[in-house]
N, C-alpha and C positions, 0 to 999 in steps of 0.2 A: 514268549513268541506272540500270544495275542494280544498283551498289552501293543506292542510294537506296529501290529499290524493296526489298530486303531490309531496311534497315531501319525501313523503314514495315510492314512484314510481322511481324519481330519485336516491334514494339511492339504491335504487334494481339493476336500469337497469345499472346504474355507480357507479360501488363499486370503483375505482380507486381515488374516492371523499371518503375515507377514514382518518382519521386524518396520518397527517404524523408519521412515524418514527422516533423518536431519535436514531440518530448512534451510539453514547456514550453507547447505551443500548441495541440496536437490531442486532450490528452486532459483532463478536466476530474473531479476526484474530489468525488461529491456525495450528497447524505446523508448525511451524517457524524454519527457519535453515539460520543462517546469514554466512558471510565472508569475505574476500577480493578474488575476483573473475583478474585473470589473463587478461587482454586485451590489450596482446600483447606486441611488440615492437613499440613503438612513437619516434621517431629523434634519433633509436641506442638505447634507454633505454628501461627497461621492466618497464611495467606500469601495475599497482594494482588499482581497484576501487572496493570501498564497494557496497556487493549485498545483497540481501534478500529473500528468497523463502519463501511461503506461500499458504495458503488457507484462503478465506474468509467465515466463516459460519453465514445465516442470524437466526438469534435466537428469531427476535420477529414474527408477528404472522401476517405479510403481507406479501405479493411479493414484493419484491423491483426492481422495473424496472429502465433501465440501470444505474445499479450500477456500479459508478467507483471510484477506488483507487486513491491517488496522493503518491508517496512515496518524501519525501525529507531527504537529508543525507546532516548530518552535524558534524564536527569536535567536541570531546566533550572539555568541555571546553572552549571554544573559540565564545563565544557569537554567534550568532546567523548568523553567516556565511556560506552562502551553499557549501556543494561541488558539489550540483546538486539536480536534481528532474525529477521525471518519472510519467506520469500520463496514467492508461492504464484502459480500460473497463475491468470491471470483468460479465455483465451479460450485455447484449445488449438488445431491445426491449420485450424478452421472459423474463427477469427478473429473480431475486434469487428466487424461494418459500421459504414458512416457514421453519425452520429446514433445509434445502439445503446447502450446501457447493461445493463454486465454483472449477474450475479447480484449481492444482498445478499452482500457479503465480511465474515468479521470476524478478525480476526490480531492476537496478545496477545505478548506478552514471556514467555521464559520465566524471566526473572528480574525479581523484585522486591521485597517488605519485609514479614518475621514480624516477629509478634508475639504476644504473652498473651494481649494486650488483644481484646477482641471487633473485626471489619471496621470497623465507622462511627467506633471511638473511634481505631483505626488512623490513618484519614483524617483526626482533627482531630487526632492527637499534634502537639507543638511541633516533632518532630525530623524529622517526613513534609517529604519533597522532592517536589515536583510534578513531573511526565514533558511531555516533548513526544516524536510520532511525523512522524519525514519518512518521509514515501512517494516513491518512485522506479518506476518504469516504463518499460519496455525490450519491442522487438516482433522478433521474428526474430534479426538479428544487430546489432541496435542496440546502442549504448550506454547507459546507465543514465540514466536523465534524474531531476531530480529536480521532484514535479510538486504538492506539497502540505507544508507544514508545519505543524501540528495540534499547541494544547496538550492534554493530557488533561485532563479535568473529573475536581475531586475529587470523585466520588462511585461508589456500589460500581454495577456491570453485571451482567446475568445470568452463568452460568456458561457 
C-alpha cells in the first residue's frame, strides 16, 4: 500500500514522467511556403539555395519541451545527397503546449546553384534540379522523428 501511494505521488508531483510523444503523430508542420531564396553574389555569380518557411503546431495532448526541427534539403532524384541541413529550436525550456503553434520559422540550405545568368533565368535553366526538404522533430531526449516531406517550389523567396 505504500509503495502504491508513492507512486501515485510521483506522478502528480512529476507529470514531465508522462509517456512520450510520437512526432509522426503529435506534431503537424503547417503553413508552409517553399522557394529558392536569393543569397547573394559568391566569386561573381548569383547564388540560389532552397528555403522553407513554416510553423510547427503541437497536436497531441502534452507540452513538448525544447522542441527542435532539423530541416535537410535534398536534390530530387538524386539519391540521398544533401545540399545541406539546418537545425534550429522551435520552443526552448517553456515548451510547445497542447494545441499551440510555434513562431513563423524559415531555414535555408547553405548550399546550392551560381550562376551568370540573372535568379529567374536560373530557375528555368535546363540543368536546374528541383529540391525537396524533410523536416524532422525531436523534444527533450527523443529521437528524431521525421514529420514532413516538402518539395521546393521553383520560384525565387525573399531574402
Amino acid at each position: 500500500m505504500r509503495a502504491s501511494f508513492w507512486l501515485v505521488a510521483a506522478a502528480w508531483l512529476f507529470p514531465g514522467c508522462s509517456q512520450p510523444v510520437d512526432l509522426t503523430k503529435g506534431v503537424q508542420v503547417v503553413d508552409i511556403s517553399t522557394g529558392w531564396r536569393d543569397a547573394g553574389v559568391v566569386n561573381g555569380q548569383n547564388k540560389l539555395v532552397p528555403s522553407i518557411t513554416f510553423r510547427v503546431k503541437n497536436v497531441s495532448d502534452q507540452r513538448l519541451g525544447i522542441l527542435q526541427v532539423n530541416a535537410v534539403f535534398r536534390r530530387l532524384n538524386e539519391g540521398e545527397d544533401e545540399l545541406g541541413s539546418r537545425l534550429m529550436t522551435v520552443a526552448g525550456s517553456e515548451g510547445l503546449p497542447p494545441g499551440a503553434s510555434s513562431q513563423m520559422l524559415t531555414m535555408s540550405s547553405e548550399h546550392g546553384y551560381t550562376g551568370i545568368e540573372p535568379e529567374q533565368q536560373m530557375l528555368q535553366n535546363s540543368q536546374f534540379i528541383d529540391a525537396k526538404v524533410q523536416l524532422f522533430a525531436k523534444y527533450g531526449s527523443a529521437y528524431l522523428a521525421r514529420v514532413a516531406e516538402i518539395a521546393v517550389m521553383r520560384r525565387l523567396v525573399g531574402r
